[in-house]
C-alpha positions in Angstrom: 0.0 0.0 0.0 2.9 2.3 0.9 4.1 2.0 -2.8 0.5 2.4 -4.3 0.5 6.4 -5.2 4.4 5.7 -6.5 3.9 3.1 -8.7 0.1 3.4 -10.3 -0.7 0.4 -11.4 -3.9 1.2 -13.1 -2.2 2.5 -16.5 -5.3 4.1 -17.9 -6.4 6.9 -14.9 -3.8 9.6 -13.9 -1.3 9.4 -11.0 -2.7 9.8 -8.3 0.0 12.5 -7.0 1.6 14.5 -9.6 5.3 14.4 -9.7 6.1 16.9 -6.8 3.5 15.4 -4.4 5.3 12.2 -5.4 8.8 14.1 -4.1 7.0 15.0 -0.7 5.2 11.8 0.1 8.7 10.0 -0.3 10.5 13.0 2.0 7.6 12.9 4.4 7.4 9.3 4.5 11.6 8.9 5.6 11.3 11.5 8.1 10.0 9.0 11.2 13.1 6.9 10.0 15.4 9.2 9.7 14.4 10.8 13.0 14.9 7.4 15.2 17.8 6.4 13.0 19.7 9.5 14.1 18.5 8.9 18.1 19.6 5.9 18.3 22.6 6.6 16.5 23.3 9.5 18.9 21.5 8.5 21.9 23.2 6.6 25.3 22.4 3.1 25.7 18.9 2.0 25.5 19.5 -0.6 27.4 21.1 -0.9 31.1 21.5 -4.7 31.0 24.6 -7.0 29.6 22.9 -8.9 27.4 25.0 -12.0 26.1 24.3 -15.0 24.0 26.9 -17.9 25.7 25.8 -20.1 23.2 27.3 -17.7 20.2 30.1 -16.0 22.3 29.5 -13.3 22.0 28.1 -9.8 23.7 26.0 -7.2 22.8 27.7 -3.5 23.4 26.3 -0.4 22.5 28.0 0.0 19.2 25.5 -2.2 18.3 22.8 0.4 19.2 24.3 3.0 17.1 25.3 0.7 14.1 21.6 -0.3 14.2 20.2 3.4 13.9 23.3 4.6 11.3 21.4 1.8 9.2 17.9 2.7 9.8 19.3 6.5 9.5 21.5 6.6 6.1 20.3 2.7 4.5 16.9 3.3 3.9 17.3 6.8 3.4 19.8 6.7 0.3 17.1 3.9 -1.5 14.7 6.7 -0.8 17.0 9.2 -2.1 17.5 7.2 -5.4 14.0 6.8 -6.0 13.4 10.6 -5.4 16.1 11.6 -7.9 14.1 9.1 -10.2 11.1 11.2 -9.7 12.7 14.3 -9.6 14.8 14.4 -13.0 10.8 12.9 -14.6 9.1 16.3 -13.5 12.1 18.3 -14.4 11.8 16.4 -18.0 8.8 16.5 -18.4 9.0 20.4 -17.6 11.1 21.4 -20.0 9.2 19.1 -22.7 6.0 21.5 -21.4 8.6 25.1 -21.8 9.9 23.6 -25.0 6.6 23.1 -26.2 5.6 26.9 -25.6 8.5 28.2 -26.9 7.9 26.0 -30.5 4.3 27.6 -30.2 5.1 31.0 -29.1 8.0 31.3 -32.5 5.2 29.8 -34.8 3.0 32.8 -33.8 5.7 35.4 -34.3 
């Protein structure tokens, strides 16, 4: 569902969202991510207890905590990025097909 108004399957209606509400609905939707990404990545331990796992050897630190958020924080926020640059350089095409277009028109009534 999160990828409906991206995508469009239905070929024959219009997007739903035109190119830049595409832009914001992508840069809205990363903000929550982003914002926990960065706390935990900046944050003190969440935790207060040693957890351990004998049976792996090994120990949990806090390092762990902030390589979790650095991935929620800068992962899923450069396949967002991509996929917003996607959209963007669209709209700016299909702009200057639009100001092309005008121009063509606006010489051919000179």
């Amino acid at each position: 569902i999160f990828w409906w108004p991206l995508l469009n399957p239905d070929r024959n209606e219009q997007r739903i969202l035109p190119l830049g509400g595409l832009l914001a609905y992508l840069f809205f939707s990363d903000m929550p991510m982003m914002l926990i990404g960065a706390g935990m990545t900046f944050s003190p331990p969440l935790y207060t207890i040693p957890m351990t796992n004998p049976t792996m050897n090994m120990t949990v630190t806090p390092q762990d905590q902030q390589l979790g958020g650095l991935l929620m924080w800068v992962a899923s926020s450069i396949f967002l990025i991509i996929i917003a640059s996607i959209f963007f350089l669209r709209w700016m095409l299909r702009q200057e097909k639009a100001q092309r277009a005008l121009e063509i028109e606006y010489d051919e009534d000179e």
